[in-house]
Residue, then its C-alpha position, 0 to 999 in steps of 0.5 A: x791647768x788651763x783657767x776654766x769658764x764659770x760655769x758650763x752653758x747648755x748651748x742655745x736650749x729649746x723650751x718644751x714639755x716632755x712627751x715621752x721617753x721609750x727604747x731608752x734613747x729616743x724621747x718625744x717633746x712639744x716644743x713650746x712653739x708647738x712643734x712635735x720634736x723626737x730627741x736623743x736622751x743621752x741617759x741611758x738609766x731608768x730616770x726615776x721621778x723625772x719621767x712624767x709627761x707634761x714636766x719642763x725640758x730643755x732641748x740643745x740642737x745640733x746642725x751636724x749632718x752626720x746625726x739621725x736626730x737634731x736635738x738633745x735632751x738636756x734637761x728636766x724640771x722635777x718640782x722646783x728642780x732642774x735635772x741635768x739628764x746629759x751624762x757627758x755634761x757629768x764630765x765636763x762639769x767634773x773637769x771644770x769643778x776640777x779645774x776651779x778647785x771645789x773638789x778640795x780632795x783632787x785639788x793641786x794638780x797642773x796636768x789633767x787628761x780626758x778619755x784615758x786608756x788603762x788596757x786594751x778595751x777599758x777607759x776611764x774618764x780622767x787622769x791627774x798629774x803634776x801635783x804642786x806638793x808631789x802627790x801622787x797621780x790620780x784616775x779618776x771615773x764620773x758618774x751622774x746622778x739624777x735621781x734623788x730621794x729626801x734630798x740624797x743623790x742614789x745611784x744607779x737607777x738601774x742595774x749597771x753591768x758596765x758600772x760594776x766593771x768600772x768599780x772592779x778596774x779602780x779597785x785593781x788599780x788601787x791594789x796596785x798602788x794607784x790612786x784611783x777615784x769615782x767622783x759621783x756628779x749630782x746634776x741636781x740642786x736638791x741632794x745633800x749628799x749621795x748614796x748607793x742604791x742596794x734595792x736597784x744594784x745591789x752587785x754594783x753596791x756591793x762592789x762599790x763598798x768593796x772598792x772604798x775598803x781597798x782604798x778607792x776614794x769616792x767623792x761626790x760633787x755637788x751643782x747647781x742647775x738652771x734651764x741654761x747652766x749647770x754649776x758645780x758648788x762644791x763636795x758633798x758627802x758619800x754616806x756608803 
């Protein structure tokens, strides 16, 4: 497998202060020369303790003259606690983990393929193969979690139809003999370990529990977050 950087830089990242987030993609910021900016919010959760006005955010830009809006919210400070809120950097942070072997559970594999098709119209986020000691390959779904509670990473924030569905097509998978894996990605310092929030979704908990009794794995991913980087520390605990 190809040798990954240390960790995942945020490109070029504008300081400001949350404004407001609204119509769940767009969020306003005071840059920190003044300007007034709208970002996309790439999250498309509730956000739960990470939305009060005034905290510190980090902005990427893009020069892409095909997008609506230059900036990206990359990243929140909540407390002492910076929160990564880019769900595809969840995914890139997976596969450099993946990469550098802190996740022991999908380590040994040399093939690793991004943006997998399992039917027509379902996609997951990985597949694993080539296993140095012949086990077997693996497909593997990413979630980010940003929201904490006493220190255990909860997700979903919000009810997720599309996670449930997710869930649903790794337990088929795992009935049919495949390994299949739901890696949650705490883009947070702050969590020990994560855990299913029944009072948000209790269909997506229930389905989840459902999914590791027919032999879905669900792993959890730990890292660490700077206003510039986000580095993956190692496996945390899934307390179902």
């Amino acid at each position: 497998m190809t040798e990954a950087r240390a960790s995942l830089p945020v490109d070029a990242p504008l300081a400001g202060k949350l404004v407001r987030r609204y119509k769940r993609f767009l969020a306003d910021v005071e840059l920190s020369d003044g300007r007034s900016v709208t970002a996309h919010c790439p999250d498309p959760g509730r956000m739960r303790g990470l939305l009060r006005p005034g905290n510190a955010v980090r902005l990427s830009a893009s020069d892409d003259p095909r997008r609506k809006l230059k900036f990206t919210l990359e990243m929140i400070r909540v407390s002492k606690n910076w929160v990564g809120v880019h769900t595809g950097r969840a995914n890139s942070v997976a596969r450099l983990a993946i990469t550098q072997g802190k996740i022991p559970a999908l380590g040994g594999y040399e093939d690793l393929r991004a943006e997998v098709q399992i039917e027509p119209g379902s996609r997951l986020d990985f597949s694993l193969s080539g296993h140095r000691d012949g086990a077997p390959d693996a497909i593997v779904e990413v979630k980010s979690v940003t929201w904490a509670k006493a220190g255990r990473g909860r997700f979903p924030d919000a009810v997720t139809e599309r996670g449930t569905k997710h869930v649903e097509l790794l337990t088929r998978l795992a009935s049919e003999g495949t390994r299949a894996v739901l890696l949650f990605v705490a883009q947070r310092g702050d969590c020990k370990s994560v855990e299913p929030a029944d009072e948000v979704d209790p269909a997506y908990c229930a389905a989840l529990r459902k999914a590791a009794s027919a032999g879905v794995e669900i792993l959890a991913l730990g890292t660490r977050v700077s206003p510039t980087r986000i580095l993956p520390t190692g496996a945390l605990p899934v307390l179902l």
